[in-house]
C-alpha positions as CSV (number, residue, x, y, z in Angstrom):
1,X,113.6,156.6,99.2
2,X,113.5,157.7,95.6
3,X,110.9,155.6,93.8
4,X,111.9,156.8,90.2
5,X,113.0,154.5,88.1
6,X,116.3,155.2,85.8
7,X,117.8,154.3,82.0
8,X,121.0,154.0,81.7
9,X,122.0,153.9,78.2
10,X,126.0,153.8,78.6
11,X,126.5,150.2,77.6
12,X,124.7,150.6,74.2
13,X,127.5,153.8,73.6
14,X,130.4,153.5,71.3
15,X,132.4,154.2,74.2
16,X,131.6,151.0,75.6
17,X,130.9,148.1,72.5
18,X,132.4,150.5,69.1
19,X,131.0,152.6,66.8
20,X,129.8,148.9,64.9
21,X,127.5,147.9,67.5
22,X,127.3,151.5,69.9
23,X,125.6,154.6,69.6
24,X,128.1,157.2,69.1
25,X,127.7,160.9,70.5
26,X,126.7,162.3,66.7
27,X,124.0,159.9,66.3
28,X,122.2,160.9,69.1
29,X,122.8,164.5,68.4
30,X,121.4,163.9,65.2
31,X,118.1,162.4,66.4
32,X,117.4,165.5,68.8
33,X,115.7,167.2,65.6
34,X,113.5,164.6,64.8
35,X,112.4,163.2,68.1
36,X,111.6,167.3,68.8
37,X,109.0,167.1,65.6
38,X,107.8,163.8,66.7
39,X,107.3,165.0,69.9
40,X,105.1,167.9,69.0
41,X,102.8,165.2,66.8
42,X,102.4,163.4,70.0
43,X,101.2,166.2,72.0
44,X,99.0,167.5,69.2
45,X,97.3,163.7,68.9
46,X,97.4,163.8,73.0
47,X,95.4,167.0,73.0
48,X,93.4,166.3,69.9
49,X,92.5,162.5,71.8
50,X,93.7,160.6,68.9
51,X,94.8,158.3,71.5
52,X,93.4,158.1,74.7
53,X,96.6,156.0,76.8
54,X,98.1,159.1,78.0
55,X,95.6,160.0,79.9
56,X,93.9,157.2,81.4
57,X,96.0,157.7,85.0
58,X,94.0,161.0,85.0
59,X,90.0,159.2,84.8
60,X,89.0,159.2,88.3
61,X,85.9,158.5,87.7
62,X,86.3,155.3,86.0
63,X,88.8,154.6,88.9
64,X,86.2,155.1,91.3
65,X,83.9,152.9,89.3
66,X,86.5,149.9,88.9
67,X,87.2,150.2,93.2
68,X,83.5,150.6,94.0
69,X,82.4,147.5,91.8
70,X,85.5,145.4,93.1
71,X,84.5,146.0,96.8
72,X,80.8,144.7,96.0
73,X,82.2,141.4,94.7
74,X,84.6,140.9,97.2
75,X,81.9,140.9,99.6
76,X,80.2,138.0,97.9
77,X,83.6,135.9,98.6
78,X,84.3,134.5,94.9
79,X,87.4,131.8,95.3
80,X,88.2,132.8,91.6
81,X,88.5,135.3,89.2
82,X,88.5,133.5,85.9
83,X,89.6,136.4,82.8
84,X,88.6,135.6,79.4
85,X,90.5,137.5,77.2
86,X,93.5,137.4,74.9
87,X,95.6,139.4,73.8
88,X,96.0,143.0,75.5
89,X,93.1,141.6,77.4
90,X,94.9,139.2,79.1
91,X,98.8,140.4,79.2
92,X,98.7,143.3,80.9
93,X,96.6,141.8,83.9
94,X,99.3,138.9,83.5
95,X,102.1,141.5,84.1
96,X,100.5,143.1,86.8
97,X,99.3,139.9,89.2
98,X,103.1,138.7,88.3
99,X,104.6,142.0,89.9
100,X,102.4,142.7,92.2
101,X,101.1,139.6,94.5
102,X,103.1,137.1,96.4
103,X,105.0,134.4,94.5
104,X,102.5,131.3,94.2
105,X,99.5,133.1,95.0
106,X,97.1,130.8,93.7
107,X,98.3,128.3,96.2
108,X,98.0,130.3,99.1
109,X,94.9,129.9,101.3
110,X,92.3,132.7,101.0
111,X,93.1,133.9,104.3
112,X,96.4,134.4,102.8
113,X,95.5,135.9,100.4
114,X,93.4,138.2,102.5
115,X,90.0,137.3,101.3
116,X,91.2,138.0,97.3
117,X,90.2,135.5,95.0
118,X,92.5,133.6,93.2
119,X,93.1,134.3,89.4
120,X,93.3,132.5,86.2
121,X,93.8,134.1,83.2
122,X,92.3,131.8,80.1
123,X,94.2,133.6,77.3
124,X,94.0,130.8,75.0
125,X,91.6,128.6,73.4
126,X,93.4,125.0,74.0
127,X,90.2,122.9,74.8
128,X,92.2,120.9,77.6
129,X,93.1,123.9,79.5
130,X,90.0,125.3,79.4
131,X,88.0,122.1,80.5
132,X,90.3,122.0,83.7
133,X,89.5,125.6,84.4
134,X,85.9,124.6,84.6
135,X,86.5,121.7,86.7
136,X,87.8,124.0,89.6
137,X,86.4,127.0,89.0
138,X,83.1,126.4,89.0
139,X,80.1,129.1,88.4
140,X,78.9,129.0,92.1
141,X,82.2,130.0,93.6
142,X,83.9,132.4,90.5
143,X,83.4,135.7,88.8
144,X,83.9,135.5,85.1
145,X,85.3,138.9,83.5
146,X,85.2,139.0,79.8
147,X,87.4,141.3,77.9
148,X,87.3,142.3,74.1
149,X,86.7,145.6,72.9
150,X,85.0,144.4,69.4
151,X,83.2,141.6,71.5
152,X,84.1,140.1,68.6
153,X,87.2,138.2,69.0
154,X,86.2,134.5,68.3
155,X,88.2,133.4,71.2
156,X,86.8,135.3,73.8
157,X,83.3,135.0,72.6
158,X,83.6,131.3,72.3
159,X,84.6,131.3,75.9
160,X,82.3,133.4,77.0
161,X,79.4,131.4,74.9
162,X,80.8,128.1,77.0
163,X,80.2,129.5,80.2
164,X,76.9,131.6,79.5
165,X,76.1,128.4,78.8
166,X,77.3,126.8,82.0
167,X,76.1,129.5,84.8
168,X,72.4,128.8,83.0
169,X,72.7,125.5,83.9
170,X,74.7,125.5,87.0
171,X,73.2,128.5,88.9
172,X,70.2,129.7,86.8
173,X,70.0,132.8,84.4
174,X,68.5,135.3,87.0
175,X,71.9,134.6,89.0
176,X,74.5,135.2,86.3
177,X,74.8,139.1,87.2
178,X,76.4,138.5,89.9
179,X,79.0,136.3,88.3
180,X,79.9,138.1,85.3
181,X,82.0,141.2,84.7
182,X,81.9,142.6,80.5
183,X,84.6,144.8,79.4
184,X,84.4,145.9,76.2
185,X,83.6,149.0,73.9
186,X,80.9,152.1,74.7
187,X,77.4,151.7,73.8
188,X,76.4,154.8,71.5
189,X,75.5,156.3,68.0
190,X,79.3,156.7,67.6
191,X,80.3,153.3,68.3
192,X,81.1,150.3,66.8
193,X,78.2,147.8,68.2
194,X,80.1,145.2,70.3
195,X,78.7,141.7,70.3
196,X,79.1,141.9,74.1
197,X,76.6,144.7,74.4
198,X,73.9,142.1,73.5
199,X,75.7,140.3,76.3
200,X,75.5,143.3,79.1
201,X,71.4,143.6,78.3
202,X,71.0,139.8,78.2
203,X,71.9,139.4,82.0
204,X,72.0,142.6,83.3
205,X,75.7,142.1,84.5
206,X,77.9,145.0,85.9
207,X,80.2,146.0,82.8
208,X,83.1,148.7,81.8
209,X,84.3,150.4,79.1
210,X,87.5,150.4,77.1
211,X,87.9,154.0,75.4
212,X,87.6,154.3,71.4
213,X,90.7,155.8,71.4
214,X,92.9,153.0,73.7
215,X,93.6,149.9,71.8
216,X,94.0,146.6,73.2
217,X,97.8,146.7,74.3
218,X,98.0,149.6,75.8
219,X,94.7,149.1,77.7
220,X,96.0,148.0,81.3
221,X,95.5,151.2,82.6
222,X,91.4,150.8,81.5
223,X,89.0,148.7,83.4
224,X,91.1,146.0,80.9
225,X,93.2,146.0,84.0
226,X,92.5,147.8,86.4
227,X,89.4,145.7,88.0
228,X,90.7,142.6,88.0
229,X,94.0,144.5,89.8
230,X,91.8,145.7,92.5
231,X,90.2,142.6,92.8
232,X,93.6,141.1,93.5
233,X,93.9,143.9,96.5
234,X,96.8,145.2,93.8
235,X,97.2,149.2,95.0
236,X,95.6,150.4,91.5
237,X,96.1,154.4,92.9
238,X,100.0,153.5,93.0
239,X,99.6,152.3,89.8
240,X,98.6,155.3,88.2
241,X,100.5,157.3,90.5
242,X,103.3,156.0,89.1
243,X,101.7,156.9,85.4
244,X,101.4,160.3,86.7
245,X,105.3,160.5,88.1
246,X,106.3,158.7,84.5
247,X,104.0,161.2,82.9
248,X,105.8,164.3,84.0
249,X,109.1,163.1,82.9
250,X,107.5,162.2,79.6
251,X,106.3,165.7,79.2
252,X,109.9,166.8,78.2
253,X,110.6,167.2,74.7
254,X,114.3,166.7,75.1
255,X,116.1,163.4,73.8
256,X,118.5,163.2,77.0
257,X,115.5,164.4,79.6
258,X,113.0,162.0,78.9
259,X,113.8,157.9,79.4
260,X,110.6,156.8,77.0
261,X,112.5,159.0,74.3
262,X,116.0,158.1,74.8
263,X,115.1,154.7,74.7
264,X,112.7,154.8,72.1
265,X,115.7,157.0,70.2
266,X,118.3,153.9,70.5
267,X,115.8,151.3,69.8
268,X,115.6,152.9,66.6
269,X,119.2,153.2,65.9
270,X,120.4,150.0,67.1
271,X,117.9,149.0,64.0
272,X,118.3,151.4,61.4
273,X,122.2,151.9,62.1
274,X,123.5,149.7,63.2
275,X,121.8,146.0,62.6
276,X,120.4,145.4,65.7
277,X,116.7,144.0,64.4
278,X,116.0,142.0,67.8
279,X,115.1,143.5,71.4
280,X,115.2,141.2,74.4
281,X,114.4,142.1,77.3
282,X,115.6,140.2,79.8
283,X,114.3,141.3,83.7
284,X,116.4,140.4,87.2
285,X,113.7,139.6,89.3
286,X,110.5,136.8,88.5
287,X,108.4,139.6,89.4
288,X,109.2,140.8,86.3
289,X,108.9,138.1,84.0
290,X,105.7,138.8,82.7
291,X,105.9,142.4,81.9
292,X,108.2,141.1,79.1
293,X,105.6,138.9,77.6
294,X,103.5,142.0,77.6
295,X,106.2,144.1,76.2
296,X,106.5,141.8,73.7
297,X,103.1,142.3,72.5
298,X,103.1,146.0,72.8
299,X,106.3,146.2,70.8
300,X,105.9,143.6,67.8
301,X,101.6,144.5,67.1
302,X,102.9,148.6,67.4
303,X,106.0,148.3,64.8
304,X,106.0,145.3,63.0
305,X,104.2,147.0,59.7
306,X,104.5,146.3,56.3
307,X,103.7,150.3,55.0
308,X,104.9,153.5,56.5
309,X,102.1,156.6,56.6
310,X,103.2,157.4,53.2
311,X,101.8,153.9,51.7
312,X,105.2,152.7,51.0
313,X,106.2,149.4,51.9
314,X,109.1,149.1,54.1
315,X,108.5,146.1,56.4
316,X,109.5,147.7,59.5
317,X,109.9,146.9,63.4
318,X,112.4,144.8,65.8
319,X,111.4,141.6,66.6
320,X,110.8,141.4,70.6
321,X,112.5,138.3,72.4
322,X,111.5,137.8,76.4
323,X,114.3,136.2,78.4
324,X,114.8,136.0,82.5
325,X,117.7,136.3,84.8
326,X,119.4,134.5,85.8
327,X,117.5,131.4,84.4
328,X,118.3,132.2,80.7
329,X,121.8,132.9,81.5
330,X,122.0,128.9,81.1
331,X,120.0,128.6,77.9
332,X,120.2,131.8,76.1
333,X,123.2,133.9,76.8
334,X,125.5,131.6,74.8
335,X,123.3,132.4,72.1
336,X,123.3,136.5,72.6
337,X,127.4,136.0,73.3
338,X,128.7,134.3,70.6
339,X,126.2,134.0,68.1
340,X,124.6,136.7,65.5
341,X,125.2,140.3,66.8
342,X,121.9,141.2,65.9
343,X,120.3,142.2,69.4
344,X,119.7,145.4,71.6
345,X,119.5,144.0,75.5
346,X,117.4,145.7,77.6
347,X,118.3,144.6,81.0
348,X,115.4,145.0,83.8
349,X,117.3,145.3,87.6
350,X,116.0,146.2,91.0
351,X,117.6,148.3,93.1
352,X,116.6,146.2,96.2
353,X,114.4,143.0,96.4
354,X,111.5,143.3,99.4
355,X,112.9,139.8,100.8
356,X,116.7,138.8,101.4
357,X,117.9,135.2,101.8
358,X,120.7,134.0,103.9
359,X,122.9,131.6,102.2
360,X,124.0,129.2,105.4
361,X,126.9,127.3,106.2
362,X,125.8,123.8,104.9
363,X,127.6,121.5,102.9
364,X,130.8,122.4,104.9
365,X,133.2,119.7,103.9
366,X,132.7,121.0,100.2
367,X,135.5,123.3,100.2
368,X,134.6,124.8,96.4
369,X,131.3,126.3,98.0
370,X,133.2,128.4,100.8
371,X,132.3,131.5,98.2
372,X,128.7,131.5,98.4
373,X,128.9,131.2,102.6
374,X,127.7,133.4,104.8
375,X,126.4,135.6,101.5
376,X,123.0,136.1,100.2
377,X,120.8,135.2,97.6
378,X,120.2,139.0,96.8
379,X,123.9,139.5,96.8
380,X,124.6,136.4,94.2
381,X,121.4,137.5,91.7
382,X,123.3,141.1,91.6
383,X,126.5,139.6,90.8
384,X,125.2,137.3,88.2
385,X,123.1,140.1,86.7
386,X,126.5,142.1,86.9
387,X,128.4,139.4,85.1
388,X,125.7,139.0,82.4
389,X,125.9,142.7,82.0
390,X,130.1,142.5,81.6
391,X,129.9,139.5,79.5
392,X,128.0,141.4,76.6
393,X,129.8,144.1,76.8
394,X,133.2,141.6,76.1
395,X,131.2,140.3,73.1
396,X,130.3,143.9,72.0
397,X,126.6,143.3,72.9
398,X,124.9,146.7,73.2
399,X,122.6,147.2,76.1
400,X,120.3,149.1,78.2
401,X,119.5,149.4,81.8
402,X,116.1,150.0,83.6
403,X,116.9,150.0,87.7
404,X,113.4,150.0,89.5
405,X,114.4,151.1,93.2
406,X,112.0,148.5,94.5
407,X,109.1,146.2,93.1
408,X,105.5,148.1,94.3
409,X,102.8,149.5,92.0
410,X,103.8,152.2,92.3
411,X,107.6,151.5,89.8
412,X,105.5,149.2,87.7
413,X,103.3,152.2,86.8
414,X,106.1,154.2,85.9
415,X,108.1,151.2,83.9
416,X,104.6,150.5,81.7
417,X,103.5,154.0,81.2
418,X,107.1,155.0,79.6
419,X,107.5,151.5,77.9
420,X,104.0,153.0,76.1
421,X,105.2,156.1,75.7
422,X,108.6,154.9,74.3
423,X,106.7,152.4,71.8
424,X,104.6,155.6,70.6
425,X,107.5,157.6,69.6
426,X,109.0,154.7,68.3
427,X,106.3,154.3,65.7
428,X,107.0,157.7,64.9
429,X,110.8,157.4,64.2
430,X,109.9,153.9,62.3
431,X,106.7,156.4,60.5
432,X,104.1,154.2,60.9
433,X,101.1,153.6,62.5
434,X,101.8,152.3,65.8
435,X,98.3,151.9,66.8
436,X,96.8,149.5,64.2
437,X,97.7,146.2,63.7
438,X,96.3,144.9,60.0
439,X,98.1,141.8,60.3
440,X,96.3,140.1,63.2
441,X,92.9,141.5,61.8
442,X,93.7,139.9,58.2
443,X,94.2,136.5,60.3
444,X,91.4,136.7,62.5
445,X,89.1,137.1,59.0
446,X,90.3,133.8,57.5
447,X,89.7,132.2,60.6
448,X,86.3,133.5,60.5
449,X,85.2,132.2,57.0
450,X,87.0,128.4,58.2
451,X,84.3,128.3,60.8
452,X,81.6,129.5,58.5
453,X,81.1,133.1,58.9
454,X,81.3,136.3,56.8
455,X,84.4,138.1,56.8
């Protein structure tokens, strides 16, 4: 079977919702030109190692590394994994345990679950959340894995200063090693110091590093994500297999050959052209769900910028919007229908779900159900995906297909390596930078000086 993924731009066309809300065939000829001299900036930052995400599928070392390390504390039969991170150090980890291990896995016994520990992700800093953590993940029985490239970030450090704190006390300082995982910058004269570094020498823990050149959202193919994946038994080589396969089509600097442009290409338009300053994307299958939430991230930090390359303020970038089918068919949709046309859709499918569900002949005296016998649950989430699909097209709604063939690591590679691709030529149609994100740092600054410190 095929395991490519496809885009299929025809319902954002003019052919399908008008030249008001479509793409017509001289606007895309028209972007051919500049996506070519984008394209030949990328390459030149690719092979210059401006930024280091194109590459990362290729690091086999560091893959060796991450699955060595991972098989060590497997052995010592952790019940959790506990990540502290936020951010791009939590997401894409997030996306990846969403798509790529059995619904409900934390509930599952570990045999189950195949000896894999079970995972919680602390991404946020709410005091009640993390104090129920603690209670059930407990130091003897969890590895800790903390994330931040700066070592900085207040909220990861504060967690990580909370259970420092509590493996001393719980299990003894000599002992912490083997409960702790660092992920953060390299150590070096051309470095930034990380405040984790400190953290590394301090107990002599097992840590990884996240390249210079990779910032935080489009670090899941790092160590970021990639042990924590492999501590999950996620197939980490068909991840970045699938970067590789994604990778190749990327290559191409033709607007119709490669899906990260073309998309990236109507993004832009939809914006500039024709009004369309939202993007939702909106996935057909809860495996999904979460690689929307870190598309969201990796779209809104990577465009949303208030100067273009030139210094000139121009206040650009889409806002993202995550939605799920067909559960925000009943809370959103009316919204997307009738309301403000004013969105792009990107609508996630799968060619073919790994389970299918029998709907039986129950309730037989209701005559109004006679539709749904003898059908399947796989067969009804393609119609109503179908019908979501029709609908906005009625209402003019432009949108978008991506059609993985099935859900394995293997299509998820593919789908996040050209949603990163597609957000870096983005940022070159929008001119900005698409790897800084000023904004977030100017916050994280006042924050600092309300606690007490130095900016």
């Amino acid at each position: 079977m095929n395991m490519d993924i496809r885009v299929d731009i025809t319902r954002a066309k003019s052919a399908a919702v008008g030249k008001e809300h479509g793409i017509t065939p001289a606007e895309l000829a028209e972007m051919e030109s500049p996506v070519r001299a984008a394209h030949k900036i990328l390459r030149k930052e690719r092979k210059e190692k401006t930024y280091g995400f194109y590459d990362l599928h290729k690091d086999k070392a560091t893959l060796k590394a991450v699955k060595t390390a991972a098989a060590g504390f497997l052995e010592k039969g952790f019940d959790n994994l506990v990540i502290l991170g936020i951010g791009g150090s939590a997401l894409g980890i997030t996306a990846l345990h969403t798509a790529l291990t059995p619904p409900f896995y934390n509930e599952m016994t570990r045999r189950q679950r195949k000896g894999h520990p079970r995972l919680f992700v602390m991404d946020n800093i709410d005091p009640v959340t993390f104090r129920g953590m603690m209670r059930i993940c407990p130091p003897r029985k969890s590895l800790y894995v903390v994330i931040s490239k700066s070592g900085g970030t207040a909220e990861t450090i504060s967690q990580c200063m909370i259970m420092a704190d509590a493996m001393e006390k719980k299990i003894g300082k000599a002992a912490i090693k083997d409960h702790l995982v660092v992920i953060t910058s390299p150590k070096g004269k051309n470095a930034p110091k990380s405040l984790l570094h400190p953290v590394v020498a301090e107990y002599q823990c097992q840590s990884f590093e996240i390249p210079l050149n990779v910032g935080g959202r489009f670090s899941v193919f790092t160590p970021v994500g990639l042990f924590p994946a492999a501590m999950l038994g996620i197939d980490v080589d068909g991840l970045l297999a699938g970067c590789a396969a994604m990778d190749k089509r990327c290559a191409k600097a033709g607007l119709m050959e490669n899906p990260a442009y073309l998309r990236a290409t109507v993004q832009f338009l939809m914006d500039t052209k024709k009004g369309k300053n939202m993007s939702v994307m909106m996935p057909y299958a809860d495996g999904l769900k979460d690689v929307a939430d870190w598309y969201c991230q990796l779209w809104a930090e990577s465009l949303g910028k208030r100067f273009n390359l030139e210094g000139e303020e121009v206040f650009s970038g889409q806002t993202p919007i995550k939605a799920l089918g067909a559960t925000d068919q009943h809370s959103q949709v009316q919204l997307y229908r009738e309301g403000p046309n004013d969105k792009i859709f990107n609508i996630v499918e799968l060619g073919r779900f790994d389970k299918s569900l029998r709907i039986p002949n129950a309730l037989g005296k209701i005559r109004e159900l006679d539709y749904l016998r003898g059908k399947s649950m796989n067969r009804l989430m393609s119609a109503e995906t179908r019908g979501t699909l029709d609908a906005l097209k009625e209402s003019k709604r432009p949108c978008m297909r991506i059609i993985l063939p099935r859900l394995n690591a293997h299509t998820v590679g593919q789908l996040l390596y050209m949603l990163e691709v597609e957000t870096a030529m983005a940022g070159r149609l929008y001119n900005v930078n698409t790897f800084d994100q000023p904004g977030v740092e100017a916050g994280k600054q006042i924050a600092r000086k309300r606690m007490g410190g130095t900016a």
